[in-house]
N, C-alpha and C positions, 0 to 999 in steps of 0.2 A: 705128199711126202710123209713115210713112215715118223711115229713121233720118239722121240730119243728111245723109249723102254724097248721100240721093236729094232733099233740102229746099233750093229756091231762095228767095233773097233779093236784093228791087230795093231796088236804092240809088240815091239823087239825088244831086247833089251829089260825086260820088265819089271827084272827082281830086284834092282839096285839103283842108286842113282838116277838120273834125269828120266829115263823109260818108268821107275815105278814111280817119280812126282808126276807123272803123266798119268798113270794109269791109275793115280787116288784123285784124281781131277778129273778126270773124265769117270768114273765111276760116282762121283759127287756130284757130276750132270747129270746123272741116270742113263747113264749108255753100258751097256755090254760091253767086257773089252775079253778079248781073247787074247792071252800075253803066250810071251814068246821068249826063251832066254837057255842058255848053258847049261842053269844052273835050276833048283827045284822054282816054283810057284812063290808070286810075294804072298809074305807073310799075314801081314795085315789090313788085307785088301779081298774081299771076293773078285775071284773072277768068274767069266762062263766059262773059259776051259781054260789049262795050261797045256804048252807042250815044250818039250825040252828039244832044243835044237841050237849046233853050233853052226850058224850061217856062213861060215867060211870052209865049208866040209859040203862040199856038192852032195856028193851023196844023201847027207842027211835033210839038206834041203830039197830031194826028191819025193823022198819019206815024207817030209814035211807037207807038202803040198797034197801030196795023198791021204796025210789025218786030215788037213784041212778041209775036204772035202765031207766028209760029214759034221764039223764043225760049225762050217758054214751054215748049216739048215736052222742056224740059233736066230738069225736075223738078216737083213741085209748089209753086208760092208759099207762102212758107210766113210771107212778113212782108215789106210795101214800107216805107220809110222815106224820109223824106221829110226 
């Protein structure tokens, strides 16, 4: 099993609220998180990447899946949340 530093995690939601307590707790475990949200990148948090997407717009979660794909090559998925 890959050890935390090489294990990605997709966050939704990730600027605000519940999705960015999430993503400053899993970033304090040493995991990668690729966040996911509307609206710009949290603040005061690194992530491996950001992408702006409103998941309720097909379309742009087509796009979405298509950054994802070189995103991806940062580590293995190792948990999306949602």
């Amino acid at each position: 099993m890959p050890s935390t530093a090489e294990r990605l995690v997709i966050v939704t939601g990730a600027s605000s609220g519940i999705g960015l307590a999430l993503v400053r707790r899993l970033r304090k475990a040493g995991l990668a998180v690729v966040s996911i949200d509307r609206d710009g990148p949290p603040t005061d948090v690194d992530v491996a990447a950001h992408h702006r997407c409103d998941l309720a717009d097909p379309a742009a979660v087509t796009d979405l899946v298509e950054q994802l794909d070189t995103t991806l090559d940062l580590g293995s998925v190792a948990a999306v949340a949602n």
